[in-house]
C-alpha positions as CSV (number, residue, x, y, z in Angstrom):
1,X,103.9,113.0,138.8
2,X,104.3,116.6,138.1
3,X,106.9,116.9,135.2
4,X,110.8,117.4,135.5
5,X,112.4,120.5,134.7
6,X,113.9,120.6,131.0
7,X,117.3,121.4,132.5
8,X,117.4,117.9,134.0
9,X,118.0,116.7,130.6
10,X,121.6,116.0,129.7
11,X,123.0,117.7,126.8
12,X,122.6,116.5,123.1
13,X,122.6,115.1,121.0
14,X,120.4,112.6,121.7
15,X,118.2,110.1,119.2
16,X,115.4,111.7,117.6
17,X,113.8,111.2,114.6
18,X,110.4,113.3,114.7
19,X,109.4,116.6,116.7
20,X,106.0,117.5,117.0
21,X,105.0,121.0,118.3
22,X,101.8,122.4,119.0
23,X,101.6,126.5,117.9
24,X,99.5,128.6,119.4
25,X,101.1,128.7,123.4
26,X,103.8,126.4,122.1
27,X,106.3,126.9,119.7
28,X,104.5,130.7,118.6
29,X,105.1,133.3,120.4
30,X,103.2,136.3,122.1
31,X,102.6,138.0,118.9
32,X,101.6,134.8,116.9
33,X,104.8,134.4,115.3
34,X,107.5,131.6,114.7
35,X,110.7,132.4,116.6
36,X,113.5,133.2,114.6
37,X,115.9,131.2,116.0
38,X,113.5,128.0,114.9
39,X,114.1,128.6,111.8
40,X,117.9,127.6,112.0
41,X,117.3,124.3,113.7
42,X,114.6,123.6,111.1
43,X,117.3,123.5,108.6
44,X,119.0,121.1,110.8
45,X,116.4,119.1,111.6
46,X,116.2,118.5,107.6
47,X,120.0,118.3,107.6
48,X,119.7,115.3,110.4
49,X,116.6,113.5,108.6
50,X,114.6,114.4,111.8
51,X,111.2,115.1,110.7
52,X,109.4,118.3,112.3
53,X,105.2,118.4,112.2
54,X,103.4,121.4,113.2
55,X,99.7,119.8,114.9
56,X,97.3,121.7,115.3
57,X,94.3,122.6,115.3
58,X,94.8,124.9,112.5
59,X,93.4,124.5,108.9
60,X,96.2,122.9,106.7
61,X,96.2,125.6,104.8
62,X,96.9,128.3,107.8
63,X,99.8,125.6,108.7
64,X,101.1,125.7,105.2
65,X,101.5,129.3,105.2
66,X,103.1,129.6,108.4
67,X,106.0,127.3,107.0
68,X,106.1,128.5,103.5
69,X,109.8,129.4,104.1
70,X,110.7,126.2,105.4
71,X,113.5,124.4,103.6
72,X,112.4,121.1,103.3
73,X,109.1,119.6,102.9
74,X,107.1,118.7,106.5
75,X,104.4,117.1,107.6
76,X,101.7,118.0,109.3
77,X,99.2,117.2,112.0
78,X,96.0,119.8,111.2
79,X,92.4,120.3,112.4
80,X,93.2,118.3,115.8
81,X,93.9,115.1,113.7
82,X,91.1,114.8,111.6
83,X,93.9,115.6,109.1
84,X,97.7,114.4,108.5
85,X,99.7,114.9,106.0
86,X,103.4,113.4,105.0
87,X,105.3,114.8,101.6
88,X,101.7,116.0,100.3
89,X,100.3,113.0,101.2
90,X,97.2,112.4,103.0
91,X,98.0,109.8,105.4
92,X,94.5,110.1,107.0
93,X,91.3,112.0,107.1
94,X,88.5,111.6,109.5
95,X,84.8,113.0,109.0
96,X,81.7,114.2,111.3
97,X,78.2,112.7,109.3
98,X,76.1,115.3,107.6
99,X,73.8,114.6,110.6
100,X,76.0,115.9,113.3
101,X,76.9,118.4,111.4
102,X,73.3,119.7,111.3
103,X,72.9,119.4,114.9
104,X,75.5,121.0,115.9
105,X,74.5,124.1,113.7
106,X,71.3,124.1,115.3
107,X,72.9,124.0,118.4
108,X,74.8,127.1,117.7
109,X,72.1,129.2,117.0
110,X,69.9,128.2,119.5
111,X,72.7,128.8,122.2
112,X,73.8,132.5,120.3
113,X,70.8,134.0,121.6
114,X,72.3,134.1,125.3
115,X,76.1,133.6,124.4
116,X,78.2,135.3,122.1
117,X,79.1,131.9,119.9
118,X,80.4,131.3,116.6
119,X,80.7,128.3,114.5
120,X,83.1,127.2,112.1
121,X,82.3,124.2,109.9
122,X,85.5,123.2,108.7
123,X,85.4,121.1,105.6
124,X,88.3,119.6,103.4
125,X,88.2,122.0,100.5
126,X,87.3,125.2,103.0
127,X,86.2,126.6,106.3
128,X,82.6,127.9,106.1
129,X,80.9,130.4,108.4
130,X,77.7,132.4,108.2
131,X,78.5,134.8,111.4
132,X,80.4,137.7,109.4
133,X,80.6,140.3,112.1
134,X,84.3,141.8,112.4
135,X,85.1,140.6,115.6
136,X,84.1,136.9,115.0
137,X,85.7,137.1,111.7
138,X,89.4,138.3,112.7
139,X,89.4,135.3,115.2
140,X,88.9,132.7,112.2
141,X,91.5,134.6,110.0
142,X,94.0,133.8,112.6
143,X,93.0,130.1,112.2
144,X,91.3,129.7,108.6
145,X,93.5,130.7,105.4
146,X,90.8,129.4,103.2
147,X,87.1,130.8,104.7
148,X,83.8,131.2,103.0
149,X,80.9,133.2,104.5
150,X,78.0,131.6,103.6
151,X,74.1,132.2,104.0
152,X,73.3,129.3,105.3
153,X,76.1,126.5,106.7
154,X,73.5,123.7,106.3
155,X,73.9,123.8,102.6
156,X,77.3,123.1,102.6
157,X,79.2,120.6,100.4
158,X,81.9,119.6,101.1
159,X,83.2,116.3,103.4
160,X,83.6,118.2,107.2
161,X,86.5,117.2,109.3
162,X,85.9,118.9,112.6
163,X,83.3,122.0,113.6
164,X,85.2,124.3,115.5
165,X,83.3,126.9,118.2
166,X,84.5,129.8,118.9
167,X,83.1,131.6,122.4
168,X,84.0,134.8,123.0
169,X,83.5,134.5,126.9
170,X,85.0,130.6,128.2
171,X,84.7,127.6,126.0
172,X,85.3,125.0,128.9
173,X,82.6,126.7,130.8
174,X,80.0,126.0,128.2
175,X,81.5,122.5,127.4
176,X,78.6,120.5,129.7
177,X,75.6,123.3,129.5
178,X,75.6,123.8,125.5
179,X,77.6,120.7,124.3
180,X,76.8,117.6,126.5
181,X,74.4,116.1,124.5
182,X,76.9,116.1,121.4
183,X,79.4,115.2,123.8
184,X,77.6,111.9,124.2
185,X,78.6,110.8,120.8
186,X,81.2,112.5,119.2
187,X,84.7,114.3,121.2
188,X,84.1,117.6,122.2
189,X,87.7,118.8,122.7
190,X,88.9,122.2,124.4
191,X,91.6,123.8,122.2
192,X,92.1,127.0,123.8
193,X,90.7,129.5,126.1
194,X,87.8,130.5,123.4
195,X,87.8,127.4,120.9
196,X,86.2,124.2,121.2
197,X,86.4,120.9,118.2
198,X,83.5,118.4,117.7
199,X,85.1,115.6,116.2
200,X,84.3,112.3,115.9
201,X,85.2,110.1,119.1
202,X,89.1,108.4,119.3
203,X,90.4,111.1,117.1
204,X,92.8,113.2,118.3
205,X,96.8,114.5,117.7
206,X,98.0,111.5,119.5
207,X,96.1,109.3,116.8
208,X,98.0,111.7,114.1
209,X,101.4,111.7,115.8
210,X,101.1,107.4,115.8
211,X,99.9,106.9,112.3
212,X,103.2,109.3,111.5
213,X,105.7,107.2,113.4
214,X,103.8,104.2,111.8
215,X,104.6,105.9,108.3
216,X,108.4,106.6,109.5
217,X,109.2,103.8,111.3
218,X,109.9,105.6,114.5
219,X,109.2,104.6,118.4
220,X,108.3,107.3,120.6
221,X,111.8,106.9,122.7
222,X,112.8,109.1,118.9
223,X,110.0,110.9,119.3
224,X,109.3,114.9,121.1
225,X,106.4,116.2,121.7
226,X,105.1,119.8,122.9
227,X,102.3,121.0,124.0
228,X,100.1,123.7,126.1
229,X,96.3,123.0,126.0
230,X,94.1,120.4,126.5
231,X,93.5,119.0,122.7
232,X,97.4,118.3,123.1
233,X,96.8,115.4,126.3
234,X,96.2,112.8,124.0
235,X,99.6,113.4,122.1
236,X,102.2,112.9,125.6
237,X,102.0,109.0,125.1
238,X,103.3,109.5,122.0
239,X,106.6,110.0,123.1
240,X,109.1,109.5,125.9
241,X,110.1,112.9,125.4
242,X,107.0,114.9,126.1
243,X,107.2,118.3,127.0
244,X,104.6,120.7,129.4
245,X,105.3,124.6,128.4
246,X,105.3,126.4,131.9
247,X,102.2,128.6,130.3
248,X,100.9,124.9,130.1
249,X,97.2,123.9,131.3
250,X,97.6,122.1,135.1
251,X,96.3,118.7,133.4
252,X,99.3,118.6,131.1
253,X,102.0,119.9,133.3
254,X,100.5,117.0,135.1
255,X,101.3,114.4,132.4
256,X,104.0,115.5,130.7
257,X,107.6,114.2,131.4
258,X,109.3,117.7,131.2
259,X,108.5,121.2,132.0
260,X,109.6,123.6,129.0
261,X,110.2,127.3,129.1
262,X,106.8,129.2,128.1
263,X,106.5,130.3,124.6
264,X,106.9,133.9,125.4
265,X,110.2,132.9,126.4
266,X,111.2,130.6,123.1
267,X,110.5,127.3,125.4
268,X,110.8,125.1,122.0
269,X,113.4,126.8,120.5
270,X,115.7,126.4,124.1
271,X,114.4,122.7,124.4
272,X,114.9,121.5,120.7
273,X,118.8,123.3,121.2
274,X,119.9,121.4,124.0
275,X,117.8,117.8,123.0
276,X,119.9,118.4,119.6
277,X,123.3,119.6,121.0
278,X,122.7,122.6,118.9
């Protein structure tokens, strides 16, 4: 069933006790920036002992940064789940074999003679990347606050949680042609209109957001979620409040129990207000 309109929802406050927002198409806006109304509600949030997590597909240390004005400490959901972090502390990492990672670089070059691919191996310490052409480096900047160029990503050390693809022309178009045989044994998951994450299989935000409310002790009837784009699906079930942004993909406008304004029009900021009775 298609989901409800957010103004169906009575005014708050209601009983929450953790909000989880997606960021690029979610709770960011046009220009890439956190509204600046959110950061007010923050601070109640942290007044209430509601805990707020950023998840993402974002490098922890991109998330980090976006929040360094935060008032209180928060956790975090980063890399698409291979990654979550509670008060600094790792709750639970999840890493793609040396093997994998080998093949998919291979892949990646073989297929970036006829498409205009890059690839980002995204390891604990750092993101690595041997493409270092402007274009394809301004697009992991966005993403990546700590990125090496490399010669050669093969010789990389470091423990990978996720290898991230960025296509310049549609990455769900290329999911089945360039990444079906990897798709076979590890999650290939499409995080926006250019960037697809090969992770390994059953990990996901939704596993994040669970071993969080695990950690805190809360059920998803005190748990919000919101979400735009396909690698946020698994993260709905989470929660009896799950929200759609109307900029949402159809499959999780689909799923979702509410439709939020779109983030060009402060849809988690105006949601968040009235489930708080702000």
């Amino acid at each position: 069933m298609p989901a409800r309109p957010w103004t169906t929802i009575a005014p708050g406050p209601h009983d929450v006790r953790l909000v989880v927002a997606d960021m690029d198409g979610t709770l960011l806006d046009e220009s890439g920036a956190v509204p600046a109304d959110f950061w007010g509600l923050l601070t109640l949030m942290g007044e209430r002992g509601i805990t707020f997590v950023p998840a993402s597909g974002r490098q922890l240390a991109t998330l980090q940064r976006v929040f360094e004005r935060a008032p209180q400490g928060l956790s975090y959901v980063a890399e698409n789940g291979t990654l979550v972090v509670h008060d600094d502390e790792v709750v639970s990492t999840t890493t793609v074999s040396a093997e994998i990672t080998r093949s998919v670089v291979g892949t990646v070059r073989e297929a970036a003679r006829d498409h205009d691919l890059g690839l980002v191996v995204c390891g604990v310490r750092s993101a690595y990347v041997e493409r270092n052409d402007r274009a394809f480096l301004a697009e992991c900047d966005k993403y990546y606050a700590r990125l090496e160029v490399v010669e050669d990503l093969h010789a990389v050390e470091d423990d990978v949680l996720k290898l991230a693809v960025y296509d310049f022309e549609d990455s769900e178009r290329h999911v089945d042609p360039i990444f079906g045989e990897v798709a076979r044994t590890h999650q290939v998951v499409v995080s926006g209109k250019h960037w697809l994450d090969i992770m390994v299989r059953g990990v996901d935000k939704g596993q994040g957001v669970r071993a969080l409310q695990a950690r805190l002790g809360v059920t998803p009837a005190q748990t919000v979620v919101l979400g735009d784009y396909l690698n946020d699906l698994q993260m709905l079930g989470t929660a009896e409040w799950s929200f759609a942004m109307a900029n949402a993909h159809d499959d999780l406008i689909e799923q979702a129990a509410y439709l939020a304004p779109a983030n060009t029009e402060d849809g988690v900021v105006r949601v968040l207000t009235r489930l708080l009775g702000a």
